[in-house]
C-alpha positions in Angstrom: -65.6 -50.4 60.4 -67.7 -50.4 57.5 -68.6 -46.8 58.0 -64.6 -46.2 58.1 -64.0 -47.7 54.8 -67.4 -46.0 53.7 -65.9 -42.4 54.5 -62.5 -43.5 52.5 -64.0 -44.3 49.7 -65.9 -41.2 49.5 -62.9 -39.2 49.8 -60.8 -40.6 47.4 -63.7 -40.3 45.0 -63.6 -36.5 46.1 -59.9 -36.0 45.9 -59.5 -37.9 42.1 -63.0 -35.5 41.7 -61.0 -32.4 42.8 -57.9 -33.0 40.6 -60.3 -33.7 37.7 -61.5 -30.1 38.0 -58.1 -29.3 38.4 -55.9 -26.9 35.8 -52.6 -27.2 34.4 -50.3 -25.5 32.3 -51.2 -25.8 29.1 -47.7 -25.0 27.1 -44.5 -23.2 27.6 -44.9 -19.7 26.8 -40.7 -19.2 25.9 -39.4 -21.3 23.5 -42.6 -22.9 22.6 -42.7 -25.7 20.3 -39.7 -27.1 18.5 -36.5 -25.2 18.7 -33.2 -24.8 17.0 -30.3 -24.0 19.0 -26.7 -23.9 19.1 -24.2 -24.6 21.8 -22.8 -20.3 23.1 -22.0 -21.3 26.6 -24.7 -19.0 28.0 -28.1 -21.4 29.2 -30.8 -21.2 27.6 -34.6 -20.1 29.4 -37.5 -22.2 29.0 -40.6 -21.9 30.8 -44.5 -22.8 31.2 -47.3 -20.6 32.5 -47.4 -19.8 36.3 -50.5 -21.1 38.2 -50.5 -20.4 42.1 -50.3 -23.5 44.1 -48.5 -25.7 41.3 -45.2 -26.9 41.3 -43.0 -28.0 38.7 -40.6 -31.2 37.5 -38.1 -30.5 34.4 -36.3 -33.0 33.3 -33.8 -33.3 30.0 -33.8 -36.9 28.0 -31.8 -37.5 25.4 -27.7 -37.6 25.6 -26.1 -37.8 29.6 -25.5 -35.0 32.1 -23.6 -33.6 32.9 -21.8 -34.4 29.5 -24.1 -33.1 27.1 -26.6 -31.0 28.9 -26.8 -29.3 32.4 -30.5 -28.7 33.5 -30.6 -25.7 36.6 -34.5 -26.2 37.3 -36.0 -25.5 41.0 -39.6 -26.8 41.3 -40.8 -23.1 39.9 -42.3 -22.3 36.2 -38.9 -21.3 34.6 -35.6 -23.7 34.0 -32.7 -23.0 31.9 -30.5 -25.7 29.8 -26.9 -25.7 29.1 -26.2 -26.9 26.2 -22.6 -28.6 25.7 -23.1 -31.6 23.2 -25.0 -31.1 19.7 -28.3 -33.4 19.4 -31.8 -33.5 19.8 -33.4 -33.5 23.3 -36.8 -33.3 24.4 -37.6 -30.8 27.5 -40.3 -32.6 29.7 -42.1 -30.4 32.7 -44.6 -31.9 35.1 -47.0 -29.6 36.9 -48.6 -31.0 40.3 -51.9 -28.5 41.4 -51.8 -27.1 44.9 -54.7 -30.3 45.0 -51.2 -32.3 44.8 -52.3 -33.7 41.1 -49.5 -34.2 38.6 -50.5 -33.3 35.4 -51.4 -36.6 33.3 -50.0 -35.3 30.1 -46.2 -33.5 30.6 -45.7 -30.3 28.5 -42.5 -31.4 26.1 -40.0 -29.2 23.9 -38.3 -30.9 21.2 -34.9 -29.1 20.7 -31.9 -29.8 18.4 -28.7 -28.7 19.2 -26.5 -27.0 16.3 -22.8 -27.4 17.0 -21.0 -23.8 16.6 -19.9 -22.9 13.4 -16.2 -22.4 13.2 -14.3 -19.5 13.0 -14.2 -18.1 9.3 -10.8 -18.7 7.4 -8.9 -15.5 6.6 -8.5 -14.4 3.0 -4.9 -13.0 4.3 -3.4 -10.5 5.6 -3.1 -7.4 2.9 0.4 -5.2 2.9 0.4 -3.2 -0.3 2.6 0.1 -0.7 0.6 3.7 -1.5 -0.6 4.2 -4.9 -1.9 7.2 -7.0 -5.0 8.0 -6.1 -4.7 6.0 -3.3 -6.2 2.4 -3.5 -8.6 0.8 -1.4 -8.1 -2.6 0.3 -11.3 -4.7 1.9 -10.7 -7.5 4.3 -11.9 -11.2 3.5 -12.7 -14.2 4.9 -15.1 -17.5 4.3 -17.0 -18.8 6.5 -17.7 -22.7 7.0 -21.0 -23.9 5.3 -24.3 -22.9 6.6 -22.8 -19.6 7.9 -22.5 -16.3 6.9 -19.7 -13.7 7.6 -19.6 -10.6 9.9 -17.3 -8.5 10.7 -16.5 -6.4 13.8 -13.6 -4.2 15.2 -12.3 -5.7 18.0 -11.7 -9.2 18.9 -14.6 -9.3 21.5 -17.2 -7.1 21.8 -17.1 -4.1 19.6 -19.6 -2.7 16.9 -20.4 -4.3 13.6 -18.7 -3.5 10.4 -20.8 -3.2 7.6 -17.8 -2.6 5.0 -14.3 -4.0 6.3 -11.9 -1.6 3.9 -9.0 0.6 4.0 -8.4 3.7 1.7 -5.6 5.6 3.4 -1.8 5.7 4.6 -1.9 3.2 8.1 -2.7 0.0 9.5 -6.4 -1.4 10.6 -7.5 -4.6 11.7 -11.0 -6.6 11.1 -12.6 -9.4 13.1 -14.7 -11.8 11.1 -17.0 -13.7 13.0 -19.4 -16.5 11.6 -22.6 -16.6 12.4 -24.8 -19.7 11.8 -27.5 -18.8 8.9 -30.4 -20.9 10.3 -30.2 -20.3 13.8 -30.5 -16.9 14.8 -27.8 -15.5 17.8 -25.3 -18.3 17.1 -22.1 -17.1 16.3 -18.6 -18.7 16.6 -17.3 -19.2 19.4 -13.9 -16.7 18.3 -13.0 -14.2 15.7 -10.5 -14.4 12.8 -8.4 -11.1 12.5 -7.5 -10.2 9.1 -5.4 -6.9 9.0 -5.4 -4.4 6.3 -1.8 -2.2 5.5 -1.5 0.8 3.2 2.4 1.9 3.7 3.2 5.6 2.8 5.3 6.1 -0.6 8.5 7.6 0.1 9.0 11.1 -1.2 10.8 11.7 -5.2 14.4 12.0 -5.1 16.0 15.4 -4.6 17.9 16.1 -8.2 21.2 17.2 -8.3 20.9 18.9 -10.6 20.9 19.3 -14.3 24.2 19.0 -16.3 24.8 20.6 -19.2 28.5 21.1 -20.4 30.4 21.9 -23.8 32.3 19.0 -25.4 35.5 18.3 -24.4 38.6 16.2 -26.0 38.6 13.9 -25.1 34.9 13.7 -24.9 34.0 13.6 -21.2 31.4 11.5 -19.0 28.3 13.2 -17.3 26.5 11.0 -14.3 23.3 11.9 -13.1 23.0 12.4 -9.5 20.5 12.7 -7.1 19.5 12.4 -3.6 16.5 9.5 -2.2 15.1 10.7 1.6 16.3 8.8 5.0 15.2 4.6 4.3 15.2 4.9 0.5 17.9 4.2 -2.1 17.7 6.1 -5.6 16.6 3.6 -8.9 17.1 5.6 -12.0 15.1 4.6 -15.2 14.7 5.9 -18.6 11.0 6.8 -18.8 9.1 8.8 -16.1 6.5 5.7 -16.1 7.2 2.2 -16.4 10.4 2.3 -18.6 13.4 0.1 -17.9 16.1 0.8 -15.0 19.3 2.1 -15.6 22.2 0.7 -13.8 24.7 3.9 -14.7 22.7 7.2 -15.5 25.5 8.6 -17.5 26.2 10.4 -20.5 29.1 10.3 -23.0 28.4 11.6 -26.9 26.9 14.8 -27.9 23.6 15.4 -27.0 21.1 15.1 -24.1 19.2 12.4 -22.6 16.9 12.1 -19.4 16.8 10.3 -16.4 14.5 9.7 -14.0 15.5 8.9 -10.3 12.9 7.0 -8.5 13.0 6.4 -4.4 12.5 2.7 -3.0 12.4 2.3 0.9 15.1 -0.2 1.7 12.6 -2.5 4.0 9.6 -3.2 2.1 10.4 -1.7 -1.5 7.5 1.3 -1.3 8.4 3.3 -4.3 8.0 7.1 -4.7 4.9 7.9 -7.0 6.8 10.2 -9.2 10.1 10.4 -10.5 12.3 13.1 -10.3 13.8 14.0 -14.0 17.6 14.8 -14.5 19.2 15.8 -17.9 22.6 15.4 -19.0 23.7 17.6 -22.1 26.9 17.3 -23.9 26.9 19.9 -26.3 28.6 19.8 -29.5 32.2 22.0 -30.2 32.2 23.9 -33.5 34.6 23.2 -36.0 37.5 25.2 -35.6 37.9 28.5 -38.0 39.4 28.8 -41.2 42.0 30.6 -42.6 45.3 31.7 -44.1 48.4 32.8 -43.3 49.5 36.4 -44.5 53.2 37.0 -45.7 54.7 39.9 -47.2 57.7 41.8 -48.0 58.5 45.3 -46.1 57.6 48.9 -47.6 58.1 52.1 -46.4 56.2 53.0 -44.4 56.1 49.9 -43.1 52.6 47.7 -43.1 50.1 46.7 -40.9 49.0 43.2 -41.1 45.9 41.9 -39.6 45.0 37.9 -39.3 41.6 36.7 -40.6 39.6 33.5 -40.1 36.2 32.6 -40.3 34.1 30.7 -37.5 31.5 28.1 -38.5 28.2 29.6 -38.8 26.5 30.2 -35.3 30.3 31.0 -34.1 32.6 33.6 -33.6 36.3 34.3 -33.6 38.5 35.0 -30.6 41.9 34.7 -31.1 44.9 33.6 -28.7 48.7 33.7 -28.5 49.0 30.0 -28.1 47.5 27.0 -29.1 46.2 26.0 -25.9 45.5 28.1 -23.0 47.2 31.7 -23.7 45.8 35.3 -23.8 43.3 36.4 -25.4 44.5 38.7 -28.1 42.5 41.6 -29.0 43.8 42.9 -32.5 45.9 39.8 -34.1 48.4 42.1 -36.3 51.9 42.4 -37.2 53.2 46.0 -38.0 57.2 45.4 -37.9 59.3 43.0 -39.5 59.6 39.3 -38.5 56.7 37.1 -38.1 54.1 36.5 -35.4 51.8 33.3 -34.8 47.8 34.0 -33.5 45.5 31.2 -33.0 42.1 31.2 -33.9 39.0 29.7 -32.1 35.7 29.4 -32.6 33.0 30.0 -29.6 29.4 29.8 -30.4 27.3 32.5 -29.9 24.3 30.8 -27.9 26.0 28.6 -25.4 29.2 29.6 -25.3 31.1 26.2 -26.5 34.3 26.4 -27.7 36.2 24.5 -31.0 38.5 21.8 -29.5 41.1 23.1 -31.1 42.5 26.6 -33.1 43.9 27.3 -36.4 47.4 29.0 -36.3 47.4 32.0 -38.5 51.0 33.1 -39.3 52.0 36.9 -40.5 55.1 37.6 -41.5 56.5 41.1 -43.1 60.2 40.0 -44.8 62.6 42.6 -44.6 63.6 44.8 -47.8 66.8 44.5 -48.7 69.3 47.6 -48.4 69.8 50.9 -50.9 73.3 50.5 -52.5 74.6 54.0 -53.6 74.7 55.0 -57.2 78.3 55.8 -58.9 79.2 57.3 -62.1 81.9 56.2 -64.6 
């Protein structure tokens, strides 16, 4: 019996002799020493150096599972933590030797747990209308504190975006994602869209056309017309930049003036970037002519008479056989006896305009009286 309890002895002395020589891990070679984390919904790895024979016991302290934490360990080198609750945990692992010695002094990892940033708040939406040269719009957004904005294009996924911006005719859409500025691979857990519009400017108005026109009595009134493409309405103004708008684009005095027609798309007010100019011209009548009337008395033979007047200078004379309307009469003379009536007008020579009225010009050759025979007493 006593040699029994002898040989016990001696081999527990060898055993706790063997585990003594015994190795362990000495450190996790992932992750090693403090970490900071943040909760992505994808575990993270931890691990300690592999020796053959050894097995392994992870375990998580700090907050509850499955609530805060989910530990997927097998009894191998490697574990992986799910983070779900933000906090600081400790990581403990236990190595037992193939002698079936635990380790006396557990390899620990001291992790905190970031929660995930937020989402960045959009700057807004942008909807502006083409300009001249074209402008250039850039997305923005803010991200909550102790993040940092970045910007992708598409909602998930997709390829950074070093310069969110838009400088031509369409539509384009940025993703702005924060991403936590002390803890590297910890973005938010979505993306804030922020979309960028540059609308096409309609097309300038097709004129109708310039008007110019000689005065009339009584004087008349010119409108300027003109023609803004499908969607548009026509805005007239009275400068061909900035200016004031002109509700009635009409003239009605002597003289010119210029409009200009802008187009405006009926849903969402995108102006032309030029204007198209129209002039109206009213252009002044002369003055009608001047002149006499011509009467005289009959001789033999009898006399041509010939009416005169003299247009305003600029004009000339054409003569009529009424005082409105009529024929144009060539040579105004009288060459019997009675009396005739031509009407003068003026017409300008560059132009064309007309007096608004004519000056009657009267000839008239009185008859000589009759020869009375002569008798002697």
């Amino acid at each position: 019996m006593k040699t029994k309890l002898q040989f016990l002895r001696l081999l527990m002395v060898l055993m706790l002799l063997f585990c003594a020589l015994g190795t362990w891990a000495q450190g996790p070679y992932e992750n090693n020493g403090a970490q900071t984390v943040c909760i992505t919904g994808v575990a993270e790895p931890y691990g300690v150096i592999n020796t053959i024979g050894s097995t392994y016991a992870w375990s998580v302290s700090g907050g509850s599972t499955p609530a805060d934490w989910v530990l997927t360990s097998t009894t191998t080198n490697l574990a992986t933590v799910l983070w779900k609750t933000a906090g600081t945990y400790t990581i403990s692992v236990i190595e037992t030797n193939a002698a079936g010695c635990p380790n006396p002094t557990p390899v620990t990892v001291s992790v905190t747990v970031n929660p995930t940033p937020l989402p960045p708040t959009s700057g807004g939406n942008i909807i502006q209308c083409e300009q001249s040269p074209i402008q250039t719009l850039t997305a923005t957004a803010t991200a909550p504190s102790g993040s940092t904005v970045v910007w992708y294009n598409a909602a998930t996924g997709g390829a950074v975006v070093g310069s969110p911006i838009l400088n031509n005719v369409g539509t384009i859409t940025y993703y702005a994602e924060s991403q936590a500025t002390l803890v590297p691979n910890c973005p938010s857990s979505s993306r804030t869209a922020v979309t960028l519009t540059i609308n096409p400017a309609p097309a300038a108005p097709t004129s109708g056309g310039n008007i110019a026109q000689c005065e009339q009595s009584p004087i008349q009134t010119l409108t300027a017309t003109a023609t803004a493409p499908s969607g548009a309405t026509v805005v007239w103004y009275d400068a061909a930049t900035a200016g004031n708008i002109v509700a009635s684009p009409t003239l009605n005095t002597v003289g010119s003036v210029t409009y200009y027609a802008e187009s405006v798309v009926t849903v969402g007010g995108c102006k032309s970037l030029t204007r198209t100019a129209v002039t109206l011209t009213i252009n002044v009548a002369p003055t009608a002519p001047t002149a006499s009337n011509n009467s005289q008395c009959q001789i033999a033979p009898i006399q041509t008479l010939t009416a005169t007047a003299t247009a305003p200078s600029g004009s000339t004379v054409v003569w009529y056989d009424a005082a409105t309307a009529g024929n144009i009469v060539a040579s105004p003379t009288l060459n019997t006896v009675g009396s005739v009536t031509y009407y003068a007008e003026s017409v300008v020579t560059v132009g064309g305009c007309s007096s608004l009225t004519r000056t009657a010009v009267t000839l008239t050759i009185l008859p000589a009286p009759a020869t009375s025979p002569i008798y002697h007493n």
